[in-house]
C-alpha positions in Angstrom: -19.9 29.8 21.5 -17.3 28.8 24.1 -14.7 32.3 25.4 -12.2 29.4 24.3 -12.4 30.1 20.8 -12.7 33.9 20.7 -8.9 34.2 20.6 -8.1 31.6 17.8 -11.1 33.5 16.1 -9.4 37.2 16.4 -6.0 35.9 15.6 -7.6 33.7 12.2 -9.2 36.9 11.4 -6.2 39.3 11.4 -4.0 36.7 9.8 -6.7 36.0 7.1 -7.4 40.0 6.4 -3.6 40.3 6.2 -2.7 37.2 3.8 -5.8 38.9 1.3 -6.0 36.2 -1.5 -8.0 33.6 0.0 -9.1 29.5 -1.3 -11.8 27.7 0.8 -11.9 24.3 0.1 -15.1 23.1 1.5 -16.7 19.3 2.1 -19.7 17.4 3.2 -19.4 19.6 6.8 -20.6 22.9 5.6 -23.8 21.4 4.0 -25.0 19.1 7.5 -27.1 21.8 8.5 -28.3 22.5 5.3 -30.4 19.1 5.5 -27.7 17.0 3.1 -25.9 14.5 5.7 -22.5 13.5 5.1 -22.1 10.0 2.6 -19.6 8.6 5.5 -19.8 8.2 9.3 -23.4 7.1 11.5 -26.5 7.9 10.0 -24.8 8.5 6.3 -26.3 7.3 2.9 -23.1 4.9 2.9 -24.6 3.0 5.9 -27.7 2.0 3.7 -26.0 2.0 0.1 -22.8 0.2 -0.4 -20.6 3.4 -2.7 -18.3 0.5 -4.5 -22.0 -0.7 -5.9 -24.0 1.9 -6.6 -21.9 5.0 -7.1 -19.3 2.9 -9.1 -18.9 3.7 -13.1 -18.4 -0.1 -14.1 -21.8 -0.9 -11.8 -23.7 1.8 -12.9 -23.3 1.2 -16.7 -24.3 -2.8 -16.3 -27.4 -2.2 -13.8 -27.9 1.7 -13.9 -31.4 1.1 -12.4 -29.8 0.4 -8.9 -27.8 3.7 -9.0 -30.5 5.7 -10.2 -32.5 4.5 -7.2 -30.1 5.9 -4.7 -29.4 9.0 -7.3 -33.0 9.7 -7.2 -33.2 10.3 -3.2 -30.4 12.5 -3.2 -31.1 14.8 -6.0 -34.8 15.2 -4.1 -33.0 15.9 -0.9 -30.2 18.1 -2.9 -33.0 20.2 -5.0 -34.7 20.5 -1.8 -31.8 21.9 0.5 -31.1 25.9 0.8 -27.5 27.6 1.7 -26.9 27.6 5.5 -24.8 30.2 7.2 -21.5 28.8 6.5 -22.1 29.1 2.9 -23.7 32.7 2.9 -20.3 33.7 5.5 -18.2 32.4 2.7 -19.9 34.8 0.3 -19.6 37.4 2.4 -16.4 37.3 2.2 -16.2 36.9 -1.7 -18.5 39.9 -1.9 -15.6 41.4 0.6 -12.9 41.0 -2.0 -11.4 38.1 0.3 -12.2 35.3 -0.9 -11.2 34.3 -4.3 -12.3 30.9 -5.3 -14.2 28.0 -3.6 -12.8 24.7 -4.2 -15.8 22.4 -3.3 -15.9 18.7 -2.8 -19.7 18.5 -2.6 -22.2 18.2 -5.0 -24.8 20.1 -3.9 -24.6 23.4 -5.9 -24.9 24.7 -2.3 -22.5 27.5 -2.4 -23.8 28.8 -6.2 -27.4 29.1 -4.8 -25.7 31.4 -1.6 -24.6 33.6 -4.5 -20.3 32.4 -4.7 -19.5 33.2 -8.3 -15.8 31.3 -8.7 -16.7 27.8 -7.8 -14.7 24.9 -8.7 -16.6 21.7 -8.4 -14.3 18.9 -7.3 -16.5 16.5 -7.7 -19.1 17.4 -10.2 -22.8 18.6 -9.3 -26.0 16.2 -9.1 -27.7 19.2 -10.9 -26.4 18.5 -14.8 -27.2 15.4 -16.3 -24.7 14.0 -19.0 -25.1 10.8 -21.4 -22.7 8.7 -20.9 -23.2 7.6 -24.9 -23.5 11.1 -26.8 -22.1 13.4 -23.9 -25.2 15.7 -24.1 -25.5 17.8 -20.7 -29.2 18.4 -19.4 -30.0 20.4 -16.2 -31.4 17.6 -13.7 -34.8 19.5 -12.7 -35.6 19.2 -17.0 -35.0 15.2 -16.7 -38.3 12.9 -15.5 -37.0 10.8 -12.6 -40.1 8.8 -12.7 -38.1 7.1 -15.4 -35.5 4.9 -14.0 -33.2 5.2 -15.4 -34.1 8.8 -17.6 -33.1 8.0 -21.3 -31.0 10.8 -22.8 -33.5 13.2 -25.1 -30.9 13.8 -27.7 -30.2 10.1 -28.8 -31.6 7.8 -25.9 -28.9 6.7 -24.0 -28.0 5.9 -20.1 -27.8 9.2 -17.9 -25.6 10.0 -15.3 -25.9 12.4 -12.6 -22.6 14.8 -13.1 -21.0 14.3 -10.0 -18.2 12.1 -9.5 -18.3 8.4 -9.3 -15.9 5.7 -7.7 -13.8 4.7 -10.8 -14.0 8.0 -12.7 -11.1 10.4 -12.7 -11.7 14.3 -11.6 -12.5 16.4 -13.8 -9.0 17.4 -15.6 -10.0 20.9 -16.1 -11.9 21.4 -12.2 -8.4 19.7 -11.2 -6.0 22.3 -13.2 -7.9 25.0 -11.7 -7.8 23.6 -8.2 -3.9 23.4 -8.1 -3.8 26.7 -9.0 -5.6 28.1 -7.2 -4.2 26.6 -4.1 -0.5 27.5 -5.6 -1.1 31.1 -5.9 -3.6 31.8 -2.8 -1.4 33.4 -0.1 -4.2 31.6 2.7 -6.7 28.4 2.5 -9.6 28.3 5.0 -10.4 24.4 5.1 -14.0 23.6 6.1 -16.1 20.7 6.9 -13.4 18.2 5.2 -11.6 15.2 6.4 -8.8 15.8 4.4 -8.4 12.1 3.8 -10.3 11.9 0.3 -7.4 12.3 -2.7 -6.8 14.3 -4.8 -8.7 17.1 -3.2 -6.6 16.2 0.1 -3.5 17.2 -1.2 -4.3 20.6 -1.4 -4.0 22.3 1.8 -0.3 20.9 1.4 0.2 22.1 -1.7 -0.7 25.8 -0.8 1.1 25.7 2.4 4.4 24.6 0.3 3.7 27.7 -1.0 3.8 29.2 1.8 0.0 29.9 3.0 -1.4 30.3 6.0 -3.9 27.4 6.9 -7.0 27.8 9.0 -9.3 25.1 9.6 -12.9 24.7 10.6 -13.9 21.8 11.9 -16.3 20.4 14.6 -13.5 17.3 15.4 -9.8 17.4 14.8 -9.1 15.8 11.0 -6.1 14.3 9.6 -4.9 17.8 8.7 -5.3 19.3 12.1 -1.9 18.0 13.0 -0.5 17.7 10.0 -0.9 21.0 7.6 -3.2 23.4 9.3 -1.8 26.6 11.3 -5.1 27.5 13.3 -7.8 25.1 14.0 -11.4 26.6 14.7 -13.0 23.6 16.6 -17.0 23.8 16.0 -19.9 23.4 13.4 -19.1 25.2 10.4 -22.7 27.1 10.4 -21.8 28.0 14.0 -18.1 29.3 13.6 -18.4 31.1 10.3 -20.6 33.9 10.6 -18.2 34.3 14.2 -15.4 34.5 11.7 -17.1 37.0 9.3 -17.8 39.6 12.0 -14.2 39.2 13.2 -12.8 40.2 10.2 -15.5 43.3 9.2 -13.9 44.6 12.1 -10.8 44.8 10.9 -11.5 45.2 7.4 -14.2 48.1 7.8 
């Protein structure tokens, strides 16, 4: 870790120990090392699946088959993957009385398997099934993906991973719990998100409007950098976190 950072990192420490009710919102970054690449940029799922095809609502109910193709590599990878040491740094600091909710945009279940027990799923989690014609909810390891696509046990219907899709709204009640979260937190630590995906976004500006500090991790400047955040820790999120953590055991211990 560059001497460059060390300063940022004790001053995000003291600031974060000292503002005591903390939010993380967290995207596709923190889960890169844990084997699950981001959907966007080189090398992403986007470049060999088009999203506005196969994770759109209206596509996926007329040829579901196509979707579940896709939906079938990344549950395997997803099931697969194991919490890196951004996500066990963020429960660290849960465990530390710190952190009080994890706003996540993923939906890899990455930060419940690291042991986070307030986690709001943004955007749903690939490991719930639900039918989109009786709304039953199956865990995905119970569903045979050999089937494609899986018929619904309950009355036979077209499944659908629980996560998200282009065309669907967010979840009302993940998005009511979001807001407030990021209305009554008195700091948000933003981490491995672009900040340019709505509605989840808006919420760094939402609890800076009410009046909470801002710190960012990031390996590249985002959208938010200049915009909402108060101090920007530049570097891989699995790198800077568990640099954060020991900062502020030293202050809190």
């Amino acid at each position: 870790m560059s001497h460059h950072l060390e300063p940022e990192l004790k001053k995000a420490a003291r600031k974060l120990v000292d503002a005591g009710v903390l939010t993380v919102l967290s995207g596709a970054g923190i889960s890169v090392a844990s084997g699950i690449r981001p959907f966007r940029g080189k090398g992403g799922l986007w470049e060999k699946y088009d999203p506005e095809v196969v994770v759109n609502i209206e596509n996926f109910r007329r040829s579901p088959a196509d979707s579940w193709m896709m939906l079938r590599e990344i549950v395997g990878v997803i099931a697969e993957a194991g919490p890196n040491p951004a996500h066990l740094a963020v429960n660290t600091l849960e465990e530390m009385g710190l952190v009080r909710s994890v706003i996540t945009q993923n939906v890899d279940g990455l930060h419940q398997k690291a042991g986070n027990k307030n986690v709001i799923e943004f955007h749903g989690s690939t490991s719930r099934v639900v039918c989109l014609d009786c709304g039953a909810v199956y865990p995905t390891k119970d569903v045979d993906l050999g089937l494609i696509p899986p018929p619904c046990f309950n009355c036979g219907g077209l499944l659908k991973p629980d996560a998200v899709f282009f065309g669907e709204p967010i979840p009302p009640a993940a998005l009511l719990r979001a807001r407030v979260e990021s209305q009554q937190c008195t700091a948000m630590l933003v981490i491995g998100t672009s900040g340019m995906v709505e509605p989840a976004a808006s919420l760094p500006a939402l609890a800076r409007s009410n009046g909470a500090l801002i710190v960012e991790v990031n390996p590249e400047p985002s959208w938010l950098t200049t915009t909402t955040v108060d101090i920007f820790l530049q570097g891989a999120a699995e790198d800077v976190m568990p640099l954060l953590v020991l900062e502020i055991k030293k202050r809190v211990i």
